[in-house]
C-alpha positions as CSV (number, residue, x, y, z in Angstrom):
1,X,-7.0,21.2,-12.9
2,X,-9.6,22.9,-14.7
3,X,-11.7,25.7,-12.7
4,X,-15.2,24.8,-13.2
5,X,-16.5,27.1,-11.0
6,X,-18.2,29.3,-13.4
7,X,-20.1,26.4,-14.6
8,X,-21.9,25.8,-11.3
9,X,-22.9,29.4,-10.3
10,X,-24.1,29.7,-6.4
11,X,-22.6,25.9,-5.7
12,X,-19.7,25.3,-2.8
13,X,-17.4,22.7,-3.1
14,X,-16.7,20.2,-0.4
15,X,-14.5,17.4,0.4
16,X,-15.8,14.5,2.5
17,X,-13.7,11.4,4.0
18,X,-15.0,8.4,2.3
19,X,-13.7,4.7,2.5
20,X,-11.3,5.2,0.6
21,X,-10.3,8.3,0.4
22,X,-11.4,11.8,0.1
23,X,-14.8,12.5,-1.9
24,X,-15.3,15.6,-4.4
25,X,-18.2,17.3,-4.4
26,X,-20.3,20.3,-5.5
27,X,-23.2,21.4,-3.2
28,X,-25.7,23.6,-4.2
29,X,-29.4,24.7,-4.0
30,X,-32.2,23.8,-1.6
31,X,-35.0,21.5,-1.5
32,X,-35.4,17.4,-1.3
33,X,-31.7,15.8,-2.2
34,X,-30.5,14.6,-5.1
35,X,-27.2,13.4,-5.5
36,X,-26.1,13.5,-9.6
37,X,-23.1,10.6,-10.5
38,X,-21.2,10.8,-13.4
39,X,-20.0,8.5,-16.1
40,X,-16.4,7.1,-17.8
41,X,-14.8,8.6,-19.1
42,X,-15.9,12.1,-17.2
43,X,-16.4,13.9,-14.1
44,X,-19.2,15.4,-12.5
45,X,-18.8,18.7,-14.8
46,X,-21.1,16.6,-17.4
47,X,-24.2,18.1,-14.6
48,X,-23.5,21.5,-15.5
49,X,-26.5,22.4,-17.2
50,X,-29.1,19.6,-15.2
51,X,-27.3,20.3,-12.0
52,X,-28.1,24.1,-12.3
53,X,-32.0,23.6,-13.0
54,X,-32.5,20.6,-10.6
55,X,-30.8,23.5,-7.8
56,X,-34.4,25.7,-8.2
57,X,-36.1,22.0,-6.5
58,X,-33.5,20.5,-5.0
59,X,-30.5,20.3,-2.6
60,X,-28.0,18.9,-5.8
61,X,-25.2,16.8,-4.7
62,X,-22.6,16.4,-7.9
63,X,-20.0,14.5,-7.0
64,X,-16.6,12.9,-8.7
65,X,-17.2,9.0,-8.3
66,X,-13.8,7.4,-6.6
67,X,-11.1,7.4,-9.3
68,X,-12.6,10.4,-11.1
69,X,-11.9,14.0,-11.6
70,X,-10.4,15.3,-7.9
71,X,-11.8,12.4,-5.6
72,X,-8.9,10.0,-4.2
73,X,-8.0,7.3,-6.9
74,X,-6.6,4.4,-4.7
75,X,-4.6,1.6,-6.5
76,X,-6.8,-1.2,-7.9
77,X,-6.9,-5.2,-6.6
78,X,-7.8,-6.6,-10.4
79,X,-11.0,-5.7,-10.1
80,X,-12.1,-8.0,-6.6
81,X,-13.3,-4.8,-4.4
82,X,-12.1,-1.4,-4.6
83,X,-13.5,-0.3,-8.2
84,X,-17.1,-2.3,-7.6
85,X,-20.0,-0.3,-7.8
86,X,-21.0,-1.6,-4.4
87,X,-17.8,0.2,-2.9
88,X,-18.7,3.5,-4.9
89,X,-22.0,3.0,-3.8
90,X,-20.7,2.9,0.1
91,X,-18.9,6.5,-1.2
92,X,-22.4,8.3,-2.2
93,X,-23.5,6.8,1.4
94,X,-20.8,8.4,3.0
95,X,-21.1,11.6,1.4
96,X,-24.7,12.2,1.6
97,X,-25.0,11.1,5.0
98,X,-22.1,13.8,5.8
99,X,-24.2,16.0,4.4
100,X,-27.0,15.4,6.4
101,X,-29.2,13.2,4.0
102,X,-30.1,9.9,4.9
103,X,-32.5,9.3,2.2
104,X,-32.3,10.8,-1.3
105,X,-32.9,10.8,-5.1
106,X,-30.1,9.6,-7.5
107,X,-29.5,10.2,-10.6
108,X,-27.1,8.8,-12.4
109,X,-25.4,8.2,-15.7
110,X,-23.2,5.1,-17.9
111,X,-20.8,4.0,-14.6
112,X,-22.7,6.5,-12.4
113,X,-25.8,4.5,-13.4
114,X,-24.3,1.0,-12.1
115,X,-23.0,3.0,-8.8
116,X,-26.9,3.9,-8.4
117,X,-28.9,0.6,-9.5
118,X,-26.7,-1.2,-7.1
119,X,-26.8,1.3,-4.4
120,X,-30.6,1.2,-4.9
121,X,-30.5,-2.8,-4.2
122,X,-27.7,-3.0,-1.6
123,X,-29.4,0.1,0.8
124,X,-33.1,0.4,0.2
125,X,-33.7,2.4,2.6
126,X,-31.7,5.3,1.1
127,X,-32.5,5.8,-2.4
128,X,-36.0,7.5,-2.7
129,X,-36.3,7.6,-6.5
130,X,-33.6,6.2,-8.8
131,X,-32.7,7.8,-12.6
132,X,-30.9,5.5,-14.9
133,X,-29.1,7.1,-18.0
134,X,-28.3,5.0,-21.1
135,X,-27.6,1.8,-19.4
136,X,-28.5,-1.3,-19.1
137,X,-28.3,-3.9,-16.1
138,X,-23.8,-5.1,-16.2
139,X,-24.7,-8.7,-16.9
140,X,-27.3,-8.1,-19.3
141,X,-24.8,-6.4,-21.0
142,X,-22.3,-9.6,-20.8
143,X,-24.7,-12.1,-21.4
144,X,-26.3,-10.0,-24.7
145,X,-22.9,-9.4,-26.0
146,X,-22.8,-10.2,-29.9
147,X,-20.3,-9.0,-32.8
148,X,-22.3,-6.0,-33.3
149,X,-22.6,-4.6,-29.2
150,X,-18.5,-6.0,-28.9
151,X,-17.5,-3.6,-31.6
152,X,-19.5,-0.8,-30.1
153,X,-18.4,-1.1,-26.5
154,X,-15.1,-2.4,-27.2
155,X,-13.9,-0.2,-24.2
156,X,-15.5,-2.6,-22.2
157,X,-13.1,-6.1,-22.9
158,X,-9.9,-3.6,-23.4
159,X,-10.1,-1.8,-20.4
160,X,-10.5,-5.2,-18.0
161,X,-7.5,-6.7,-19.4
162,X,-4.8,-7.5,-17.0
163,X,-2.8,-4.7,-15.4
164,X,-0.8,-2.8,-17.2
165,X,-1.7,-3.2,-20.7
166,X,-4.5,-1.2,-21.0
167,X,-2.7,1.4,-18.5
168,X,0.1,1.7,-20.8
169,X,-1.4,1.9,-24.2
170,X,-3.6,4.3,-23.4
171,X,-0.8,6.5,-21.6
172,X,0.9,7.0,-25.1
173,X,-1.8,9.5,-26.0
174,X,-5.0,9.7,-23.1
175,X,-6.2,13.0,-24.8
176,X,-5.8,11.4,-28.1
177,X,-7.9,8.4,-26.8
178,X,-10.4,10.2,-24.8
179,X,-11.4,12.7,-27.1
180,X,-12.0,9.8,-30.1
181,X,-13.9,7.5,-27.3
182,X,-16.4,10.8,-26.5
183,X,-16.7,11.7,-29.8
184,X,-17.7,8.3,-31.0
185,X,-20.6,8.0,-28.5
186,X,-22.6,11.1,-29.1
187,X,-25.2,11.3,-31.7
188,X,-23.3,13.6,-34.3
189,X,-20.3,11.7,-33.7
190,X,-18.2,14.7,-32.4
191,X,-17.2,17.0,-29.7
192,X,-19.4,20.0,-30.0
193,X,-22.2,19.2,-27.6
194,X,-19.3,19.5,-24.6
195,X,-18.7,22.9,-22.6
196,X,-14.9,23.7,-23.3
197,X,-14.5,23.8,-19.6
198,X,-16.5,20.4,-19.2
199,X,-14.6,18.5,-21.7
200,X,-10.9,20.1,-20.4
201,X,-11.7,18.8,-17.2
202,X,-12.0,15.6,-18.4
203,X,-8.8,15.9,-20.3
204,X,-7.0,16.9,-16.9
205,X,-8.8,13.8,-15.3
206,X,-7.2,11.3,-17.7
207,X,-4.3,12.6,-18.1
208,X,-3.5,11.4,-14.6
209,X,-2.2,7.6,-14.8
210,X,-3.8,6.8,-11.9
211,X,-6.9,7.6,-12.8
212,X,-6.3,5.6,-16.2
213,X,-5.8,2.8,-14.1
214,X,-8.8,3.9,-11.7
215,X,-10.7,3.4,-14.9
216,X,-9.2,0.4,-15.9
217,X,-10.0,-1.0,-12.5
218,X,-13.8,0.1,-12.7
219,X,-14.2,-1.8,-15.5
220,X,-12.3,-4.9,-14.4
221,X,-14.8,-4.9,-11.4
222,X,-17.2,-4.6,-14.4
223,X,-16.3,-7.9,-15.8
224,X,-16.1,-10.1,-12.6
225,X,-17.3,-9.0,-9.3
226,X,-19.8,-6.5,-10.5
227,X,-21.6,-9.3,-12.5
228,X,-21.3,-11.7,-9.5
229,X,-23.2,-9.2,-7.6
230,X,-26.1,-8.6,-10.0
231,X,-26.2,-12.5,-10.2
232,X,-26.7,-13.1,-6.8
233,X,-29.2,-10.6,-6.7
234,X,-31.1,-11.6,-9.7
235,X,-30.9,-15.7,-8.4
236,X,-32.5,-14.2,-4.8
237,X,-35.2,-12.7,-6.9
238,X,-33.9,-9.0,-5.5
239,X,-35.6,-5.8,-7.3
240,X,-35.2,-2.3,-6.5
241,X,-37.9,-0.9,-4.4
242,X,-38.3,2.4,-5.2
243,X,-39.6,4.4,-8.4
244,X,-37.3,3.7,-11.4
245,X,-37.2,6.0,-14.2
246,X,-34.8,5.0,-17.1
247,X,-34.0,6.9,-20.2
248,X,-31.9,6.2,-23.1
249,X,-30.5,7.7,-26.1
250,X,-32.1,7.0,-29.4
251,X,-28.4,6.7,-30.4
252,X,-27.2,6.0,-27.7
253,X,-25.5,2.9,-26.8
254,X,-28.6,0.7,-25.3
255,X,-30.5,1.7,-28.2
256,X,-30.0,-1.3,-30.0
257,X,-31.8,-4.4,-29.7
258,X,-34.0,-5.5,-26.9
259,X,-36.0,-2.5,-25.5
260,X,-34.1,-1.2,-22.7
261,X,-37.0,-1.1,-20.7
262,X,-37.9,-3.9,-21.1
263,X,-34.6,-5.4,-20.3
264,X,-35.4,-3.5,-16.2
265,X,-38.8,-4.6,-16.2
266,X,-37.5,-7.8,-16.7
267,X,-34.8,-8.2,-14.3
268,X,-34.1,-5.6,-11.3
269,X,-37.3,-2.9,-11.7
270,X,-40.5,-4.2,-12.6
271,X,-42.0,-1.0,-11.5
272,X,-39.7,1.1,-14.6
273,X,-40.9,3.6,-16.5
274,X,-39.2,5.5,-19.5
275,X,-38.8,6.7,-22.8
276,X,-35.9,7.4,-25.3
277,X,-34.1,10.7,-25.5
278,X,-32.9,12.4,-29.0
279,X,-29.4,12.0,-27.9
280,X,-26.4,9.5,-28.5
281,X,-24.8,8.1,-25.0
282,X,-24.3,11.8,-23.2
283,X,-28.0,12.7,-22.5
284,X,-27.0,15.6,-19.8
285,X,-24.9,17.0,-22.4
286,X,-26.1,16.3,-25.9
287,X,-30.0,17.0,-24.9
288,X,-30.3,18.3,-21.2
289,X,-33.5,20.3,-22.1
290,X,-35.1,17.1,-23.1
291,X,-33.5,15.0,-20.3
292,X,-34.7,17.4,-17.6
293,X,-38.0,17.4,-19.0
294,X,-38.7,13.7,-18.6
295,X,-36.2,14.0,-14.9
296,X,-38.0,17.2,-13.2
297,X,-41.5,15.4,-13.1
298,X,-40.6,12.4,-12.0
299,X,-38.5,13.5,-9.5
300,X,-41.2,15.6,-7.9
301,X,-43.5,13.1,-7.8
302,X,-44.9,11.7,-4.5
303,X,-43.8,8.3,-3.7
């Protein structure tokens, strides 16, 4: 795998039992925690640049979600359980709390997003301010899905399809695939806003076939169980308690349509504030100047 070392100057790595398995992590800085979760199809290299700043303020927690980058990648069940961004969610708890932090920022981005939203609404008492990244709530994206957002998020019906079909067409070429996916989500529609080192690591990541399927598996958890969980909470009138910041890409994939705002206000964080980001889908990357500006204020703001 890729040493990425040199892109987290003064940070130590760790390794933490979770679940279900062993957790990767990057520890650095000092100050109130914030714990930083990544997005599909990457690994928690894409906090680099966000990572480094937040470390002036902070106690930065970075780590590779369960599936991801060097973090255990157990086999799927079809999406029922182990890929659920309730049982990621359980992983951050783990982590943190091995760390000594029982109550903490997240900030969190595409899958690392869901992974925070839900942590936020299954264990209030442990997310202190949450920051959502160019998402929108899983089953508004389901029930708002038209010709138009299909085509755009493709990934997201191709990846849930039954095991192995997804695994094995993607495993004739992952670099191939992974490089065209990335490119296709960032503003300029190309690869140039990634570190070399941050966008090899990813490489290494999905070259791996069981972390093709890991992915696979996230996103089949996507398409059932995670929905039935936002359901249940949206039906029990459920809303995340703490500050909610959310920020999008004015190309990025939310962009389009209904306010993404709007679309929190409306369901899980009435309290939301946020703005849009000159960016496509990869705001840490593509614009972390702009990113941290709208993140460092909010996240020192007293509750």
């Amino acid at each position: 795998m890729t040493n990425l070392d040199t892109l987290f100057p003064g940070f130590e790595a760790r390794w933490i039992d979770g679940p279900a398995g062993r957790i990767f992590a990057r520890v650095g800085g000092e100050g109130p925690p914030v714990v930083l979760i990544h997005g599909f199809p990457q690994t928690h290299a894409e906090w680099h640049v966000m990572a480094v700043a937040l470390a002036r303020t902070h106690t930065v927690v970075c780590p590779d979600l369960r599936g991801y980058g060097w973090s255990s990648a157990p086999h799927g069940d079809g999406g029922r359980e182990t890929y659920t961004k309730r049982a990621m969610g359980q992983d951050i708890i783990a982590l943190m709390r091995a760390l000594g932090h029982v109550r903490f920022a997240v900030v969190g981005h595409d899958r690392g997003a869901r992974v925070g939203y839900r942590l936020a609404l299954d264990e209030p008492g442990s997310v202190a301010r949450l920051v959502l990244l160019d998402i929108i709530p899983t089953i508004a994206m389901w029930e708002g899905m038209n010709a138009a957002r299909a085509m755009q998020v493709y990934h997201w019906t191709f990846l849930a399809q039954p095991e192995p079909i997804p695994e094995k067409l993607i495993q004739a070429d992952p670099a191939g695939w992974l490089d065209h996916t990335i490119a296709s989500w960032t503003r300029a529609k190309e690869l140039k806003a990634f570190h070399p080192l941050a966008l090899r690591s990813y490489i290494d990541s999905f070259n791996d076939p069981s972390r093709i399927h890991a992915a696979c598996e996230d996103y089949r958890a996507g398409a059932t169980t995670d929905v039935e969980h936002d359901r249940a909470d949206l039906d029990a009138g459920r809303k995340i308690a703490c500050p909610v910041l959310v920020l999008w890409g004015e190309a990025g994939i939310p962009a389009k349509g209904e306010s993404p705002l709007a679309i929190w206000r409306g369901s899980f964080a009435p309290q939301a504030q946020g703005q849009a980001i000159a960016s496509g889908h990869f705001l840490p990357e593509e614009n972390p100047a702009d990113t941290l500006a709208a993140v460092e204020p909010f996240l020192a703001a007293a509750d």
